[in-house]
C-alpha positions as CSV (number, residue, x, y, z in Angstrom):
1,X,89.3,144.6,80.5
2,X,93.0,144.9,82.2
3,X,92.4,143.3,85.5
4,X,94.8,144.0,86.6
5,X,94.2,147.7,86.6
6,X,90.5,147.0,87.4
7,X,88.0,146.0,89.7
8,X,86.7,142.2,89.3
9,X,83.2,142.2,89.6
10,X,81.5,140.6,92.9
11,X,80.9,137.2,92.4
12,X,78.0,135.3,94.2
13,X,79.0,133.5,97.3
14,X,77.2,130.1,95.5
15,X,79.9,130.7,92.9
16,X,83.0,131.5,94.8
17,X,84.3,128.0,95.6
18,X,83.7,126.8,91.8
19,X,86.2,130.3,90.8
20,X,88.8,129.5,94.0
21,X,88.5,126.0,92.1
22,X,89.1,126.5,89.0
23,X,91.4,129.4,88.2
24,X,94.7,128.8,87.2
25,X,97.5,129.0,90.4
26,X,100.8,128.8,91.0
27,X,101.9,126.9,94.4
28,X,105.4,127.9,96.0
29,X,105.4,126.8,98.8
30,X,105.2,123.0,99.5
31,X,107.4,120.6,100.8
32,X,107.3,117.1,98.4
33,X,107.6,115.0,101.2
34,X,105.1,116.8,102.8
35,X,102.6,115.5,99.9
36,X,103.3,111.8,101.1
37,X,99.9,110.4,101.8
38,X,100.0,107.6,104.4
39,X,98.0,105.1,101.5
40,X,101.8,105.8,99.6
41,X,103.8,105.5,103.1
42,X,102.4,102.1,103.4
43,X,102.8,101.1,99.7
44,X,106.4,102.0,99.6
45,X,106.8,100.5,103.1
46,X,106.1,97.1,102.0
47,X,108.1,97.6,98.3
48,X,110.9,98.6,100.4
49,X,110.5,96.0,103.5
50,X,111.1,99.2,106.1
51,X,108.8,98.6,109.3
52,X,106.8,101.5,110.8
53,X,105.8,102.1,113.7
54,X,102.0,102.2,113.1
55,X,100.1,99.2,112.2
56,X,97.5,101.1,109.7
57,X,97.0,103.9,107.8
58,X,94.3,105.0,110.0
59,X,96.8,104.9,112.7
60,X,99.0,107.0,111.3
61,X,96.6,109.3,110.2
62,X,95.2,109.9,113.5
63,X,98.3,110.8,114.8
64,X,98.4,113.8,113.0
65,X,96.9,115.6,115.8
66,X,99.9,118.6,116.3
67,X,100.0,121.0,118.9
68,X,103.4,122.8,117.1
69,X,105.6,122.5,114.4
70,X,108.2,120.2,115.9
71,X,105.7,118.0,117.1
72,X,104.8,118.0,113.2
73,X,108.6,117.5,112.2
74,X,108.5,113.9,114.4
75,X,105.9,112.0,112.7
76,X,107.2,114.1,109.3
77,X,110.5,112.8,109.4
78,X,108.9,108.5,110.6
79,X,107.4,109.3,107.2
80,X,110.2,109.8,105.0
81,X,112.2,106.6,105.8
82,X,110.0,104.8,103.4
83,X,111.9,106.6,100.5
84,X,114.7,105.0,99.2
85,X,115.1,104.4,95.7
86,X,115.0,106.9,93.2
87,X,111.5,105.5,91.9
88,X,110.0,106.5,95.5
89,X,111.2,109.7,95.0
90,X,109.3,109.8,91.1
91,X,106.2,108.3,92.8
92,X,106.0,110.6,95.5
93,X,106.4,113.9,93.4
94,X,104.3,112.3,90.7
95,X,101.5,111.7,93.4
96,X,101.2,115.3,94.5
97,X,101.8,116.5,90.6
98,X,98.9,114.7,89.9
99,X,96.6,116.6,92.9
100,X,97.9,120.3,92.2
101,X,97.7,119.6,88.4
102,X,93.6,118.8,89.4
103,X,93.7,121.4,91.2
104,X,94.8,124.0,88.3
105,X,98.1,124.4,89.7
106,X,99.7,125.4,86.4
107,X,103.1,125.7,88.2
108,X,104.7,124.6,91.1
109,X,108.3,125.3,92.8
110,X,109.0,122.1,95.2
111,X,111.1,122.3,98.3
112,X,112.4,119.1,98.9
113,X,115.2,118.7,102.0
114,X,118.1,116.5,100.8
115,X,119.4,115.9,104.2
116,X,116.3,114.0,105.5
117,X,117.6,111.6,102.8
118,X,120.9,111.1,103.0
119,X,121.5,110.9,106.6
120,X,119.8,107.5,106.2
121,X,122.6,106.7,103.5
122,X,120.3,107.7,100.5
123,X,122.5,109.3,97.6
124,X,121.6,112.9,96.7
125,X,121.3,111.6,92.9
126,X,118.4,109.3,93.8
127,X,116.9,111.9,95.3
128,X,117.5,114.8,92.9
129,X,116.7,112.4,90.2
130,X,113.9,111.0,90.8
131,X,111.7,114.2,91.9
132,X,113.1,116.1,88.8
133,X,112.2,113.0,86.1
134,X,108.7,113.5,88.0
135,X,108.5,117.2,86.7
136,X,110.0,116.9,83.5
137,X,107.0,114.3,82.5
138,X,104.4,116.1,84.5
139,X,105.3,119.2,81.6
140,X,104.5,116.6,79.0
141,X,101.6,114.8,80.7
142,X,99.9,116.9,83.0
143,X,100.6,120.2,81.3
144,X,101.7,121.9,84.8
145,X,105.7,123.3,84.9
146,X,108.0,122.6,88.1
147,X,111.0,123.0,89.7
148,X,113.2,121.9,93.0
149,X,114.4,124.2,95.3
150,X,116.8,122.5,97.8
151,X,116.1,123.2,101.9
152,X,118.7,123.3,104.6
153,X,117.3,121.5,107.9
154,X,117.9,124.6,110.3
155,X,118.2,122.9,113.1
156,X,121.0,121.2,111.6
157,X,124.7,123.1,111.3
158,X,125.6,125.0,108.6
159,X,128.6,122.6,108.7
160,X,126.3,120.4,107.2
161,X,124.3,122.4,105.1
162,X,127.9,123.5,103.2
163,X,128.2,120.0,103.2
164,X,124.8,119.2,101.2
165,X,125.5,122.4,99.0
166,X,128.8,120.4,97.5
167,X,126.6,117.2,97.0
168,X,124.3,118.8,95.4
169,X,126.4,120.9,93.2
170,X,126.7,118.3,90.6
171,X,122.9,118.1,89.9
172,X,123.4,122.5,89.5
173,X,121.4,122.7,87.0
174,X,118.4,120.7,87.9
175,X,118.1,123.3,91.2
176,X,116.0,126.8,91.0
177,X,117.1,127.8,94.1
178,X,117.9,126.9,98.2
179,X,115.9,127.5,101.2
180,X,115.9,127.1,104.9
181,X,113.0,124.9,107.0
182,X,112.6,122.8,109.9
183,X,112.1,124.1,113.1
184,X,112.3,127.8,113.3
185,X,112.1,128.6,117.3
186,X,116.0,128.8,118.5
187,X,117.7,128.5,114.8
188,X,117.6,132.0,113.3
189,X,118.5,133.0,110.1
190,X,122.0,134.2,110.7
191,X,122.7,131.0,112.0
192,X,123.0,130.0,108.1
193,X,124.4,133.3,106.2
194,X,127.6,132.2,105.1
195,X,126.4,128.9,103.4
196,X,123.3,131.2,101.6
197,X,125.7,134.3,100.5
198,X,128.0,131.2,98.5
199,X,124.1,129.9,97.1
200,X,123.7,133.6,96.1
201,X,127.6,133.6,94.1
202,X,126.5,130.8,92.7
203,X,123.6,132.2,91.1
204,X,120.5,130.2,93.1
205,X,117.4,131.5,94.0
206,X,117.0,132.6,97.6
207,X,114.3,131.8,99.9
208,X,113.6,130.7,103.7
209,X,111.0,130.2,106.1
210,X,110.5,132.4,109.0
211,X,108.1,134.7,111.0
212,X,105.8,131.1,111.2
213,X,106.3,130.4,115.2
214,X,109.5,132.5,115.1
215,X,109.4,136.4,115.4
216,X,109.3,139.4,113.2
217,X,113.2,139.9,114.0
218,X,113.7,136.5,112.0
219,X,112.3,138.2,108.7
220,X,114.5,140.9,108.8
221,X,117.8,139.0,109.1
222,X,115.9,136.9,106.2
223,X,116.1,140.1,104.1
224,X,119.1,141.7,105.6
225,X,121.4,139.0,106.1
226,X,120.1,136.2,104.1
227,X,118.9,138.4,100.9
228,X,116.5,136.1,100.0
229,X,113.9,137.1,97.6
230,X,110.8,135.4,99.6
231,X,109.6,134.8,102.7
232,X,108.1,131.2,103.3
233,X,105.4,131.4,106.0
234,X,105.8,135.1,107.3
235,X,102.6,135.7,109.2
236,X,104.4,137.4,112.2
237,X,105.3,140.3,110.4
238,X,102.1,141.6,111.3
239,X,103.1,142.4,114.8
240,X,106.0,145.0,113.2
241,X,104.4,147.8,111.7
242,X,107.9,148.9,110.0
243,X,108.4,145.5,108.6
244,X,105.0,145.5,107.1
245,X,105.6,148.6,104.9
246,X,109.3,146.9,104.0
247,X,107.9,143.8,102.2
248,X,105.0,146.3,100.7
249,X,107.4,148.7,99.5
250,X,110.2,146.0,98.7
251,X,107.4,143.7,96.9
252,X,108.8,140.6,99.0
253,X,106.1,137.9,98.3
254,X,105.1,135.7,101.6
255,X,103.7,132.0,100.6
256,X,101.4,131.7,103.2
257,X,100.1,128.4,104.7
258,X,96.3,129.0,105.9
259,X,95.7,125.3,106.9
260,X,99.2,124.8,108.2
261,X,99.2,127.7,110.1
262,X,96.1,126.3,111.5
263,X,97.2,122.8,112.0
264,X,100.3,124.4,113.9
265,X,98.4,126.3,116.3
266,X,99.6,129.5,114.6
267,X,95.8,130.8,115.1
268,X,93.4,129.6,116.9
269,X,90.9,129.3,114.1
270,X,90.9,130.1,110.1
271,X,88.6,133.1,110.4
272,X,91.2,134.5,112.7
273,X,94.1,134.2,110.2
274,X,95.5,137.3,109.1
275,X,95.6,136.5,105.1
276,X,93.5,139.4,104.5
277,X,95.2,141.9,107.0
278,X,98.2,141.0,104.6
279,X,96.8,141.7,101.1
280,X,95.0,144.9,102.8
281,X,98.4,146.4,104.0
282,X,99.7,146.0,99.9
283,X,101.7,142.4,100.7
284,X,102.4,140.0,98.0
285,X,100.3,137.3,99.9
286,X,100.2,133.8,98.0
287,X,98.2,130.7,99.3
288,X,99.6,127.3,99.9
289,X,99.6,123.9,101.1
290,X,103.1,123.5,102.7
291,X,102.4,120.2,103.9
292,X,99.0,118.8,102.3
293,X,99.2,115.4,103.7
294,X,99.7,116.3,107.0
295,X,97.7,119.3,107.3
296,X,94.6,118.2,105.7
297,X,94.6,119.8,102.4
298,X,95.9,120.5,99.1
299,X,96.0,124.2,97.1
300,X,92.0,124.5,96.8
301,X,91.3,123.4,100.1
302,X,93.2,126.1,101.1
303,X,91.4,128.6,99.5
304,X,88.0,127.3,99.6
305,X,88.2,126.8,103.4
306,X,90.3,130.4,104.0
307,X,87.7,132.3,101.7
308,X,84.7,130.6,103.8
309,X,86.0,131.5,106.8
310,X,87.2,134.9,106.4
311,X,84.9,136.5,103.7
312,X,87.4,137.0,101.1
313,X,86.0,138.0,97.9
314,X,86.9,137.6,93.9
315,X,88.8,140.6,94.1
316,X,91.4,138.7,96.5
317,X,91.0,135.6,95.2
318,X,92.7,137.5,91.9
319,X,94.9,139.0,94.0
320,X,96.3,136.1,95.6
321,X,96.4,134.1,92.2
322,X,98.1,136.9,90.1
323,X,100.7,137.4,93.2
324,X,101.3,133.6,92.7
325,X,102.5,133.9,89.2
326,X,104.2,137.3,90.1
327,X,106.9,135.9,93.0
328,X,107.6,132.9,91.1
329,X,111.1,132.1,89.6
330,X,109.4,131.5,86.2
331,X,111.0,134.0,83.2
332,X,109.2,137.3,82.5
333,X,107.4,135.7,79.4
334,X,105.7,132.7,81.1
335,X,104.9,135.1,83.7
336,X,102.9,137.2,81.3
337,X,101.8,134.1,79.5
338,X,100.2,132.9,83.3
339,X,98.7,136.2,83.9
340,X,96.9,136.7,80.9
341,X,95.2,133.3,81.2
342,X,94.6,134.3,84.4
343,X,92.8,137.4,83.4
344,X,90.8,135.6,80.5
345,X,89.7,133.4,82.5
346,X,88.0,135.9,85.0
347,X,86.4,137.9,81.9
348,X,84.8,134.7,81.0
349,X,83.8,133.3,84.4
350,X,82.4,136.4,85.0
């Protein structure tokens, strides 16, 4: 059976969460030091004698209550200065390699944002180095593939980001691409298109974050000004009718955050998310964690606690996974090589 000309078959809701579980994902968007779990904050804390401002990890963890994404960004950033050495950097990706590779994640493209790092006088080498000696033996150990793509802070210049772009340019070849996150709200995408049209002559993969808390209009100058070939977040292009049959016709994938759109106050609850409003209209919807340790969950929580809440069925959850594979930066063989483990592995749970 081609599924991907065919219908899956209905699958019991008893079953569902063990097929969500189990089949094989790609994850694209998540930010590595979003994966920092406060058990490792603490641990690196004391390797690397840096004080925090929380006496516990129960502390910290109950102060991820957020009522928006900046909010988020405050006790994100507190989180981070525990990183320092190049091994922190291993640990931390090796940590979240570890979950998603658990969680069938058979590939993963890592956003990691440089300048969080070396404003506190850590060298982009440590950083660069250390996350991508974590993928290269998660290939070898875990069996899952992945990649960095390297994030401008938005709220930051593009001074700056120009800036990291020449740091980084050294380490070329360990990079799939450059994106743009932080906070969205007042730093639109044009603010940045010089710095991504030199990524683009360069030859780098394009993404960047918008339509989350920002509007539709930031999507557009993504596409238009920005070319990038995905949209991180994207959930506001609902409320632009036009737009929507853009990324349809345009097969612009969105890597849609259920629990951090939640966790953000982007809806007021999962079954009012708009995931399946997406993958109706013909969008190349994926499911991620963005930022698991913060916004209580990794890949399969996502889709376990998105499919209870808003009825999804097989059908999407096949959807969603084959998109995954589809609007990654993986070559055209190990796409086909993803898919059609994909698709046995329907026939056979099925």
């Amino acid at each position: 059976m081609n599924l991907a000309k065919a219908s899956v078959k209905p699958v019991a809701a008893d079953r569902l969460p063990e097929l969500l579980r189990r089949m094989p994902k790609a994850e694209l968007h998540i930010h590595i030091e979003g994966s920092l779990e406060p058990e490792l904050i603490f641990a690196l804390a004391a390797r690397n004698g840096v004080q925090l401002p929380y006496a516990s990890v129960e502390e910290l963890r109950s102060a991820y209550a957020f009522s928006n994404l900046q909010s988020f960004l405050d006790i994100y950033y507190a989180g981070a200065s525990v990183l320092l050495k190049e091994q922190d950097f291993y640990d931390m990706a090796r940590a979240y390699l570890v979950r998603a590779a658990a969680d069938n994640v058979v590939h993963t493209e890592l956003f990691f944002d440089p300048q969080t790092h070396t404003a506190r006088g850590v060298s982009m080498q440590t950083v660069i180095q250390g996350l991508h000696r974590a993928c290269v033996d998660a290939q070898g150990e875990l069996g899952i593939s992945a990649a960095l793509i390297l994030c401008f802070l938005r709220h930051l210049s593009e001074e700056e980001a120009f800036e990291t772009l020449e740091q980084a340019l050294p380490f070329r070849d360990l990079l799939l691409g450059v994106g743009l996150d932080s906070g969205e709200v007042g730093n639109p995408p044009e603010k940045f298109a010089r710095v991504f049209a030199r990524c683009r002559e360069l030859g780098f993969h394009l993404v960047a974050h918008a339509g989350e808390e920002g509007p539709p209009a930031y999507v557009w100058t993504a596409l238009d000004l920005l070319k990038v070939e995905r949209i991180d977040h994207g959930v506001q292009s609902s409320k632009d009718a036009a737009l929507m049959q853009r990324l349809a016709r345009d097969r612009i994938a969105l890597t849609v955050c259920p629990l951090s759109n939640l966790k953000l106050c982007v809806f007021p609850d999962l079954a009012s998310h708009n995931l399946r409003q997406l993958l109706d209209a013909g969008l190349v919807a994926t499911v991620n964690s963005d930022d698991p340790a913060y916004f209580g969950g990794y890949m399969n929580d996502n889709f376990t606690q998105t499919f209870a809440a808003t009825g999804l069925t097989a059908q999407h959850a096949y959807i969603l996974a084959r998109n995954s594979f589809e609007a990654s930066f993986i070559d055209a063989a190990a796409k086909r090589m993803h898919i059609d483990r994909l698709n046995e592995f329907f026939e056979k749970f099925q």
